[in-house]
N, CA, C and O atoms as CSV, one atom per row, in Angstrom:
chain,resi,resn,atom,element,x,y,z
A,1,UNK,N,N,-75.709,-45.218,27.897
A,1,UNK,CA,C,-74.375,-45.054,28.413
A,1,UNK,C,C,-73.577,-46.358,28.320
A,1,UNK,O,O,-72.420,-46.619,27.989
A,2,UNK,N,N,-74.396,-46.920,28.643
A,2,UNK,CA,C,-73.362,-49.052,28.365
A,2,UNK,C,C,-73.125,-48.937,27.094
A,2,UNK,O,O,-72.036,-49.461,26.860
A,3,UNK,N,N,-73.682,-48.440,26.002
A,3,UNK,CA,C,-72.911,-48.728,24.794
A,3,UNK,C,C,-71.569,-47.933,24.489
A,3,UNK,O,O,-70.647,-48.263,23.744
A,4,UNK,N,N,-71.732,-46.661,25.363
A,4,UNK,CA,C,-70.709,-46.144,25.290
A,4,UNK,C,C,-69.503,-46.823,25.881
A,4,UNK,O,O,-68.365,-46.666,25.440
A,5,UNK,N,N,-69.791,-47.520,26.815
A,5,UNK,CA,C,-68.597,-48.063,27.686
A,5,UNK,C,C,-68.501,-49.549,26.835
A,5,UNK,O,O,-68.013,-50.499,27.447
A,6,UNK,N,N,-68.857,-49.703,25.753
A,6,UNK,CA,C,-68.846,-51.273,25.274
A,6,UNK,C,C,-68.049,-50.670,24.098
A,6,UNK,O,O,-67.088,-51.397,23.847
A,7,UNK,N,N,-68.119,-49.574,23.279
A,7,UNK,CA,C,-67.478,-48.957,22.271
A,7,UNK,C,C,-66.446,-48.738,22.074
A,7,UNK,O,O,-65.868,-48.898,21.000
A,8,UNK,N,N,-65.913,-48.243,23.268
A,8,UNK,CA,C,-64.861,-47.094,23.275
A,8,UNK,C,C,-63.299,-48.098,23.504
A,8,UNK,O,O,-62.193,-47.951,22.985
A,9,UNK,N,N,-63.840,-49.196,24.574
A,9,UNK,CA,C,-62.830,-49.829,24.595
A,9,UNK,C,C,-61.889,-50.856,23.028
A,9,UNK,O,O,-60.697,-51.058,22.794
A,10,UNK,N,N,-63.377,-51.321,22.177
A,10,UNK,CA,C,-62.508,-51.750,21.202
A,10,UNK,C,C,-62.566,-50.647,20.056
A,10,UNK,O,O,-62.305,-51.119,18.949
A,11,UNK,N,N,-62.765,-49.690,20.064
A,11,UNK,CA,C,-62.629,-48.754,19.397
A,11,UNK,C,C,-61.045,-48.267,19.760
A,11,UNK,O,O,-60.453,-47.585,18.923
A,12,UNK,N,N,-60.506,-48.564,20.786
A,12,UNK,CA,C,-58.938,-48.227,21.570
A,12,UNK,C,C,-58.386,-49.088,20.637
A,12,UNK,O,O,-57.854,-48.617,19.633
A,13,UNK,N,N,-58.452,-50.660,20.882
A,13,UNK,CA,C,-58.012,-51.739,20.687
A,13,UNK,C,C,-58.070,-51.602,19.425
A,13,UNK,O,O,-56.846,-51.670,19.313
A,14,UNK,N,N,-58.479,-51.442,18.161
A,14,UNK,CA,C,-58.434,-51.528,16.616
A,14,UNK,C,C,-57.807,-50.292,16.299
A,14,UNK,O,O,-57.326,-50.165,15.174
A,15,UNK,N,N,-57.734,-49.303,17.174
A,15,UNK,CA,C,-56.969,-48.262,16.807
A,15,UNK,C,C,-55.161,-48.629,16.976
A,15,UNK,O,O,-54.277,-48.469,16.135
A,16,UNK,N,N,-55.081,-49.068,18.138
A,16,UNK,CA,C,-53.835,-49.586,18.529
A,16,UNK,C,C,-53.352,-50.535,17.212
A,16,UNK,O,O,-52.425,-50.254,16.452
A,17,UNK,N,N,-54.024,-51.462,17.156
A,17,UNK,CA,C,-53.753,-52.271,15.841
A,17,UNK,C,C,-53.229,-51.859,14.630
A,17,UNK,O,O,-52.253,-52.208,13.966
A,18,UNK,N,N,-54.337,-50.814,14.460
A,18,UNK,CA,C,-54.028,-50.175,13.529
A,18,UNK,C,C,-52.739,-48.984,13.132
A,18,UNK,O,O,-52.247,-48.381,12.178
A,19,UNK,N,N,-52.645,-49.127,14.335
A,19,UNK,CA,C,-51.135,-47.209,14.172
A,19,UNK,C,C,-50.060,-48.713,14.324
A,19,UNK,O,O,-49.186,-48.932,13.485
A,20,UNK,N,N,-50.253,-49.446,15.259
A,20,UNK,CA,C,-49.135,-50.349,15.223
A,20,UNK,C,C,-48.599,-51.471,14.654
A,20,UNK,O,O,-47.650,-52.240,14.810
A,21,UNK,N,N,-49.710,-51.263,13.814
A,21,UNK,CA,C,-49.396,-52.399,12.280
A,21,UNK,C,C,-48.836,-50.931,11.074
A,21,UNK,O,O,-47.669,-51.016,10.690
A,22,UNK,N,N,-49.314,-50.226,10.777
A,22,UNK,CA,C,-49.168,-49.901,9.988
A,22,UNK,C,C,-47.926,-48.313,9.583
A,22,UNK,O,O,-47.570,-47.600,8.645
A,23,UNK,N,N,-47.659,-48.567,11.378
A,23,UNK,CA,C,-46.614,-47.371,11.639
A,23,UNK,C,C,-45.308,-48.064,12.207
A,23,UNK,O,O,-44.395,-47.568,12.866
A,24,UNK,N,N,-45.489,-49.336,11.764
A,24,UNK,CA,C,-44.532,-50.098,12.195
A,24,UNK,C,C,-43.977,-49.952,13.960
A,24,UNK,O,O,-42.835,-49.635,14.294
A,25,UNK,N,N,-45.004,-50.244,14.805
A,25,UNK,CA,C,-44.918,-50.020,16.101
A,25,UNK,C,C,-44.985,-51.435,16.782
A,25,UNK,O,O,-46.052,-52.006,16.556
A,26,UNK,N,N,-44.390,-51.906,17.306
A,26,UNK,CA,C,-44.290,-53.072,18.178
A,26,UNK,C,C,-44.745,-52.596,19.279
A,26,UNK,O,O,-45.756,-53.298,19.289
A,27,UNK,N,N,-44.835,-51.979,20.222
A,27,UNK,CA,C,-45.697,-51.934,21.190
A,27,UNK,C,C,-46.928,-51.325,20.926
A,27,UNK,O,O,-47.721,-51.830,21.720
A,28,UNK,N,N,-47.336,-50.743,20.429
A,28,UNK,CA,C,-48.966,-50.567,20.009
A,28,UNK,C,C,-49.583,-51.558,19.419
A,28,UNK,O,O,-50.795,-51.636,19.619
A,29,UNK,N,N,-48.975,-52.509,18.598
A,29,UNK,CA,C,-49.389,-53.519,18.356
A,29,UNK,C,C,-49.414,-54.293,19.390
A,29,UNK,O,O,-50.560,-54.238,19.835
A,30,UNK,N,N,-48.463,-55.326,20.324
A,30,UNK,CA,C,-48.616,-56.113,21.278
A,30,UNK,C,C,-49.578,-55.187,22.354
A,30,UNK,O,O,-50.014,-55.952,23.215
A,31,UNK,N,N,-49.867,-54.320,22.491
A,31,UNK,CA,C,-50.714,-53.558,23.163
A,31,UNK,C,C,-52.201,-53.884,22.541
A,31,UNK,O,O,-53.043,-53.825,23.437
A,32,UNK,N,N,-52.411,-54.007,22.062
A,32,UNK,CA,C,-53.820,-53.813,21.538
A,32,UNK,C,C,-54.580,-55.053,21.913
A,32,UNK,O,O,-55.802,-54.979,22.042
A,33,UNK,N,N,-53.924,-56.225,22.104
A,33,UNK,CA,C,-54.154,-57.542,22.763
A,33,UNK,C,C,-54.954,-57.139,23.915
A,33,UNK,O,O,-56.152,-56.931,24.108
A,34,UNK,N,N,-53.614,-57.087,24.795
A,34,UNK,CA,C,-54.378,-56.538,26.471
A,34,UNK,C,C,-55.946,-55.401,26.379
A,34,UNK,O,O,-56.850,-55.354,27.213
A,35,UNK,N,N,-55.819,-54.557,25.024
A,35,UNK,CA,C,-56.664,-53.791,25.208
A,35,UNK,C,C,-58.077,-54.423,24.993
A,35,UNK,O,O,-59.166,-54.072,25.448
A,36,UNK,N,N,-57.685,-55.641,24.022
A,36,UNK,CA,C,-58.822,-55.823,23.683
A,36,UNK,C,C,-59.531,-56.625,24.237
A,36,UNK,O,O,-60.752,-56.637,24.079
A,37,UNK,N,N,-58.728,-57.657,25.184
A,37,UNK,CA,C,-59.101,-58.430,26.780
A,37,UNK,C,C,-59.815,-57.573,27.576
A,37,UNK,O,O,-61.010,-57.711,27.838
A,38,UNK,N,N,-59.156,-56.755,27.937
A,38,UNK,CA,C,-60.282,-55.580,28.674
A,38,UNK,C,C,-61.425,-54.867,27.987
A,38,UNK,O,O,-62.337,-54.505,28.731
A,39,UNK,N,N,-61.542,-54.584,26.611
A,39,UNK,CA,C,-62.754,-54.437,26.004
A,39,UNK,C,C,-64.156,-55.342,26.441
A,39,UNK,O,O,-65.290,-55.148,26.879
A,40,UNK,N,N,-63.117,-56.648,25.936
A,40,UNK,CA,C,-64.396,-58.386,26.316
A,40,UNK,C,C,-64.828,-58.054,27.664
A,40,UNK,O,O,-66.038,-58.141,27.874
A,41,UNK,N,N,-63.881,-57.599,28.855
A,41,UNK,CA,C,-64.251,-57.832,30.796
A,41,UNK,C,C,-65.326,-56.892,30.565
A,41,UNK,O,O,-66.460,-57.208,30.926
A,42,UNK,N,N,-65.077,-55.596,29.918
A,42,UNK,CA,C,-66.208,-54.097,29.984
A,42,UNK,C,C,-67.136,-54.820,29.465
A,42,UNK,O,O,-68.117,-54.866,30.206
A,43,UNK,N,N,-67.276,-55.536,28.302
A,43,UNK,CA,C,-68.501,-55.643,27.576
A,43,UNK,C,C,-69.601,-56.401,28.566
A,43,UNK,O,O,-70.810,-56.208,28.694
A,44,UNK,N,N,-68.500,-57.551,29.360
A,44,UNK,CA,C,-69.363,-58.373,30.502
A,44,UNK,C,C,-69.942,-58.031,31.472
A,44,UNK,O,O,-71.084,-58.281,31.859
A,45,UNK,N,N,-68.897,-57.257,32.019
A,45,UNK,CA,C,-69.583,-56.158,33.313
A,45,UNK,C,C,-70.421,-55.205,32.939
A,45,UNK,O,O,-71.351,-54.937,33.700
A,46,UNK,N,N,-70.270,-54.470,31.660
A,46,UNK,CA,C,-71.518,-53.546,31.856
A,46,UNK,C,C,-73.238,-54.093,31.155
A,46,UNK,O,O,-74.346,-53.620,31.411
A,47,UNK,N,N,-72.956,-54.943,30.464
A,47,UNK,CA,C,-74.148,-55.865,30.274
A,47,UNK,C,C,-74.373,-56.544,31.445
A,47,UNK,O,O,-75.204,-56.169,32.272
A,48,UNK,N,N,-73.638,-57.587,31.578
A,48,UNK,CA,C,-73.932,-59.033,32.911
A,48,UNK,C,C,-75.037,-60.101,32.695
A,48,UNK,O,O,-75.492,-60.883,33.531
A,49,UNK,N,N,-75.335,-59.973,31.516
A,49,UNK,CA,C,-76.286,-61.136,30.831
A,49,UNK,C,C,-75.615,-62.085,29.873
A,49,UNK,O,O,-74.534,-61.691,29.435
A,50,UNK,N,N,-75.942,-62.975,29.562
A,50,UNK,CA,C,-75.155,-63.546,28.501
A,50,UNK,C,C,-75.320,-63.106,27.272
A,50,UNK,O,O,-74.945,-63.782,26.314
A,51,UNK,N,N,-75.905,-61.907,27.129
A,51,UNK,CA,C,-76.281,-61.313,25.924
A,51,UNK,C,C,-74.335,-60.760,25.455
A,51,UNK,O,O,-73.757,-60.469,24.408
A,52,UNK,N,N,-74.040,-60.840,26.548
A,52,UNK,CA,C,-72.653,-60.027,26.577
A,52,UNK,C,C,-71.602,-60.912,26.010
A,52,UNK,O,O,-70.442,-60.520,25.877
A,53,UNK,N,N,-71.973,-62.028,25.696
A,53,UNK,CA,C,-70.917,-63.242,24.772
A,53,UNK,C,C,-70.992,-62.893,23.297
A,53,UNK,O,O,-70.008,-63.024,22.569
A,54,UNK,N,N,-72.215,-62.429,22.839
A,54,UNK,CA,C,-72.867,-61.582,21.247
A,54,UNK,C,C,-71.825,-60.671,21.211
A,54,UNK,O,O,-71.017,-60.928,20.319
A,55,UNK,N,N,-71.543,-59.599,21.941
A,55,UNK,CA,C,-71.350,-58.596,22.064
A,55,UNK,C,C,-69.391,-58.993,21.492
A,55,UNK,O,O,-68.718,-58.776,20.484
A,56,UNK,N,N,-69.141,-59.734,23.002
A,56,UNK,CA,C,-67.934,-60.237,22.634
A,56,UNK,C,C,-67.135,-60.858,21.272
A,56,UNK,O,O,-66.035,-60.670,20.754
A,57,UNK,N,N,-68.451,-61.801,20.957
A,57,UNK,CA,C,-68.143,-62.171,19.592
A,57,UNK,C,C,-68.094,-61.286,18.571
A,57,UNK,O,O,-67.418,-61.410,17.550
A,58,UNK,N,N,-68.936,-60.244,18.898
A,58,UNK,CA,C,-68.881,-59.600,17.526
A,58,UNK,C,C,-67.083,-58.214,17.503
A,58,UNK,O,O,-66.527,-57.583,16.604
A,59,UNK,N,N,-66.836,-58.370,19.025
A,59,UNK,CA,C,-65.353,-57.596,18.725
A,59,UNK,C,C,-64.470,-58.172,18.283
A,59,UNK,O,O,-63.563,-57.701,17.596
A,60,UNK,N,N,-64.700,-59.882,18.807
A,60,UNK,CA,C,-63.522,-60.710,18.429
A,60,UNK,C,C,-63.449,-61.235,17.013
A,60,UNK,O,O,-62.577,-62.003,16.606
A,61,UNK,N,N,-64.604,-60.671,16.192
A,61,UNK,CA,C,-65.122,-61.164,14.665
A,61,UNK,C,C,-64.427,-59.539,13.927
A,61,UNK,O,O,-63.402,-59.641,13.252
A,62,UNK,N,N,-64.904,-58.484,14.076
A,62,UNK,CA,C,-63.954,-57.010,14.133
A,62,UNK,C,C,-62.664,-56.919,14.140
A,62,UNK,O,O,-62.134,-56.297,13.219
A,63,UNK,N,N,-62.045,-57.372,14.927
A,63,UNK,CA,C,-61.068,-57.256,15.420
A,63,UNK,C,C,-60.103,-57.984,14.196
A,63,UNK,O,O,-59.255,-57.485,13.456
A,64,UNK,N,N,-60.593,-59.325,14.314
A,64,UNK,CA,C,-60.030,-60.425,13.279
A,64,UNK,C,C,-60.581,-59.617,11.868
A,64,UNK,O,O,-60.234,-59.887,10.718
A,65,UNK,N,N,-60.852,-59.315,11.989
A,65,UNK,CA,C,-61.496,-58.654,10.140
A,65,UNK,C,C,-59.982,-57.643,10.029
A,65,UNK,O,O,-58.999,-57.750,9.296
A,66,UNK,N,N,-60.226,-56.959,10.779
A,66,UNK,CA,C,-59.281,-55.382,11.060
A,66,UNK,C,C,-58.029,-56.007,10.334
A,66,UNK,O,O,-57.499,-55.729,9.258
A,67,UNK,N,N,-57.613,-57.368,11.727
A,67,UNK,CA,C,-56.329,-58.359,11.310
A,67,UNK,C,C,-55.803,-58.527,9.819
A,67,UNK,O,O,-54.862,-57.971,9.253
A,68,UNK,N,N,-56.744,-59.504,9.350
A,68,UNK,CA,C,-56.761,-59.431,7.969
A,68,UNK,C,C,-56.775,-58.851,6.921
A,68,UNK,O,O,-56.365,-59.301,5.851
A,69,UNK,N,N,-57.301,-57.673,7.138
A,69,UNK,CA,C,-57.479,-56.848,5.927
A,69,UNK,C,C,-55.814,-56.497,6.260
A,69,UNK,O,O,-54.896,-57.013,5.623
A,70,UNK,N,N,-55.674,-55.786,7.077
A,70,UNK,CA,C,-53.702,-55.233,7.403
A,70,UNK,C,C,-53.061,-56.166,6.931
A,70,UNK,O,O,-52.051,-55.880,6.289
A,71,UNK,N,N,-53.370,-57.310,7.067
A,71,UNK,CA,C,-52.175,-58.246,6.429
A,71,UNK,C,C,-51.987,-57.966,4.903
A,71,UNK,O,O,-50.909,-58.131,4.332
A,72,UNK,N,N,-52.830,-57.644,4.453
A,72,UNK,CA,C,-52.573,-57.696,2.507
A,72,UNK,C,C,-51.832,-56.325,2.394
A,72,UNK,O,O,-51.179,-56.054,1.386
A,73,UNK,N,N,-51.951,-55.442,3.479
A,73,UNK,CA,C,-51.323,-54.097,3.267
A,73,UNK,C,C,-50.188,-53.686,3.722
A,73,UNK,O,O,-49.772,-52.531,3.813
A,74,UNK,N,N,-49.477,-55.108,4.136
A,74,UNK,CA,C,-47.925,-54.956,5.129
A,74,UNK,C,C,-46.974,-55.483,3.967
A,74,UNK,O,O,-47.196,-56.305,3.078
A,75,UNK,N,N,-45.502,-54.511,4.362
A,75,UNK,CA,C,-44.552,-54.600,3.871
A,75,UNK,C,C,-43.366,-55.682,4.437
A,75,UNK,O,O,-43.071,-55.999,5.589
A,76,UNK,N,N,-42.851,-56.081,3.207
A,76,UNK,CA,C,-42.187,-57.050,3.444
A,76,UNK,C,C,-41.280,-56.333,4.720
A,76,UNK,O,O,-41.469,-55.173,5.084
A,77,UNK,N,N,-40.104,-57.392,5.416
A,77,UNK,CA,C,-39.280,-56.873,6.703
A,77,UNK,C,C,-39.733,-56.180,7.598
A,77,UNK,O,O,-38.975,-55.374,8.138
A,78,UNK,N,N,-41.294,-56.298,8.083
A,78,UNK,CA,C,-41.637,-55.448,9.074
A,78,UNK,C,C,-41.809,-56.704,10.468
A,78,UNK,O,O,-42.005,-57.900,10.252
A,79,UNK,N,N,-41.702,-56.189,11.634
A,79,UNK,CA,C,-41.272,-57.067,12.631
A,79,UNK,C,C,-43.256,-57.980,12.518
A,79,UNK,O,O,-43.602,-58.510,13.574
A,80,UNK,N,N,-43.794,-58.024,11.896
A,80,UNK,CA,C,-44.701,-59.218,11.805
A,80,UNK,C,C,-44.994,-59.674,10.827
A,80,UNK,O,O,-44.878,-58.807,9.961
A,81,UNK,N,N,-45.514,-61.086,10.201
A,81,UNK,CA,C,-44.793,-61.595,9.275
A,81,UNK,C,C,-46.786,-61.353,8.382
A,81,UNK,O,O,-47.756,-61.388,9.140
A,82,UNK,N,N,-46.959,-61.181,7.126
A,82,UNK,CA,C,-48.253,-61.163,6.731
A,82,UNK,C,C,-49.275,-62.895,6.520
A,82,UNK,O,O,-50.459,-63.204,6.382
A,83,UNK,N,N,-48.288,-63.432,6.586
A,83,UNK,CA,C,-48.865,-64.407,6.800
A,83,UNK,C,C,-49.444,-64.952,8.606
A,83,UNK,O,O,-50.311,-65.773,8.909
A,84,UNK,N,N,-48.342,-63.905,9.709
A,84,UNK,CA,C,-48.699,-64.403,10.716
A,84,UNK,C,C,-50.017,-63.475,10.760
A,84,UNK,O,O,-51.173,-63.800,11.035
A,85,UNK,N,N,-49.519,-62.298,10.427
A,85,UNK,CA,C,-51.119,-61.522,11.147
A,85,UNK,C,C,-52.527,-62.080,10.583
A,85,UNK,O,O,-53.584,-62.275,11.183
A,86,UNK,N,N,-52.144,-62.294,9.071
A,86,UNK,CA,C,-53.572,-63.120,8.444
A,86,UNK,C,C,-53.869,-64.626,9.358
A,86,UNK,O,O,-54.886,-65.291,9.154
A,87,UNK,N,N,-53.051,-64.935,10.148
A,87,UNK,CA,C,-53.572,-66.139,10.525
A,87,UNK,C,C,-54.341,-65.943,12.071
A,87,UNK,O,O,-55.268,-66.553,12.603
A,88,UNK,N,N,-53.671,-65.039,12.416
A,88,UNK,CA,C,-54.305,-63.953,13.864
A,88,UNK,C,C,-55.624,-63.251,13.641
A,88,UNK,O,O,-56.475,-63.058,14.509
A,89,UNK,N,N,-55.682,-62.941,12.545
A,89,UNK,CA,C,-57.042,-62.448,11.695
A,89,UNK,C,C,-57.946,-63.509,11.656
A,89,UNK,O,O,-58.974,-63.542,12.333
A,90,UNK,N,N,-57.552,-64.462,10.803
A,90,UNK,CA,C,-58.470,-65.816,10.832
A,90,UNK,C,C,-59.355,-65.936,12.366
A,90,UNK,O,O,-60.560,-65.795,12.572
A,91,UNK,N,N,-58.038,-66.309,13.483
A,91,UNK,CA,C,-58.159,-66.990,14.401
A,91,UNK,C,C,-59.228,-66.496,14.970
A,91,UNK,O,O,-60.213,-67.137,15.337
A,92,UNK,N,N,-58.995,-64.983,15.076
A,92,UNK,CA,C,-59.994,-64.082,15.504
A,92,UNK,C,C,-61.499,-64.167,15.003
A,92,UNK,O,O,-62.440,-64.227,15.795
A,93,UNK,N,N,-61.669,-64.168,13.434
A,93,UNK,CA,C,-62.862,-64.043,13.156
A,93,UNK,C,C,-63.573,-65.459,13.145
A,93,UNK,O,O,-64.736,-65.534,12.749
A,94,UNK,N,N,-62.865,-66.615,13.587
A,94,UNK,CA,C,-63.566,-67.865,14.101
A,94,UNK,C,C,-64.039,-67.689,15.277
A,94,UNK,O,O,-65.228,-67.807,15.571
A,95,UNK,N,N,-62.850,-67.300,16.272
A,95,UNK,CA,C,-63.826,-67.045,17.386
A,95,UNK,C,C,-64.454,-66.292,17.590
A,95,UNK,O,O,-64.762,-66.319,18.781
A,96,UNK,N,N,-65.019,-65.306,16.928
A,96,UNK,CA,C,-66.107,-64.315,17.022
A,96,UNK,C,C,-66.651,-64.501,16.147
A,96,UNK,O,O,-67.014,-63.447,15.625
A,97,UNK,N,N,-67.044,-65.646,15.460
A,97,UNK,CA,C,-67.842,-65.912,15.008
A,97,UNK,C,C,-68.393,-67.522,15.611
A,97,UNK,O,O,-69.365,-67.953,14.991
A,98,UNK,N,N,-67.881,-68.397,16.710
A,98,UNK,CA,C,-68.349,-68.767,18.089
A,98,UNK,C,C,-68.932,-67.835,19.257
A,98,UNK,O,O,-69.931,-67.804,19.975
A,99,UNK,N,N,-67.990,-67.237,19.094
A,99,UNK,CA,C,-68.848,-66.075,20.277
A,99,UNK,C,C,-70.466,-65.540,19.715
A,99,UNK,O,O,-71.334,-65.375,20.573
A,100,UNK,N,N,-70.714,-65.349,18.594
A,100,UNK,CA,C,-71.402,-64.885,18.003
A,100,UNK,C,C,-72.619,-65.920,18.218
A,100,UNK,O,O,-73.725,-65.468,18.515
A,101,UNK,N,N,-72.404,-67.421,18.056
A,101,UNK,CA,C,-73.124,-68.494,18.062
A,101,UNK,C,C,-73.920,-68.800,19.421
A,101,UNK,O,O,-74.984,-69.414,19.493
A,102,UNK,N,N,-73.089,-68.172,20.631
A,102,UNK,CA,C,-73.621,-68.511,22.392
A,102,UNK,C,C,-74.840,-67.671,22.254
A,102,UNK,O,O,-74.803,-66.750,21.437
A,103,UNK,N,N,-75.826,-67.858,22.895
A,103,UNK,CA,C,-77.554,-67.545,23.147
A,103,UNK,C,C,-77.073,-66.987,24.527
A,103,UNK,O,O,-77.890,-66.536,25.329
């Protein structure tokens, strides 16, 4: 059942990303942030080991992948710029790939 509750939340969060990058949605996009903050709190609370920083890293490594790949697939004049989201992408898959590094 914990994996279910570790899933679902960034399974929300990359979905959001995704309709709101690519449906040109400004709030599903700035939404998907908050969602995915609360993904990381679920992943902590329903583990409660530090096994739950792995866990974290690996949404915040996802997440940033998701980022990036959308950036090569955005149209010019859309309210985010492809160079910003690729760099939000980056940012992401560094730190989940630190997160990834905590024991």
């Amino acid at each position: 059942m914990n994996a279910l509750y570790e899933t679902l939340p960034i399974g929300a969060a990359t979905s959001l990303l995704i309709v709101g990058v690519l449906g040109s949605r400004r709030f599903l996009f700035v939404a998907s942030f908050p969602v995915l903050v609360a993904a990381c709190i679920v992943a902590l609370a329903a583990d409660g080991t530090s096994a739950a920083f792995n866990v974290i890293g690996g949404f915040l490594f996802l997440f940033g992948f998701v980022c990036f790949a959308l950036s090569r697939r955005l149209k010019s004049g859309g309210f985010v710029s492809r160079a910003g989201l690729g760099a939000i992408g980056v940012l992401f898959i560094v730190l989940g790939f630190a997160g990834l590094m905590i024991i």
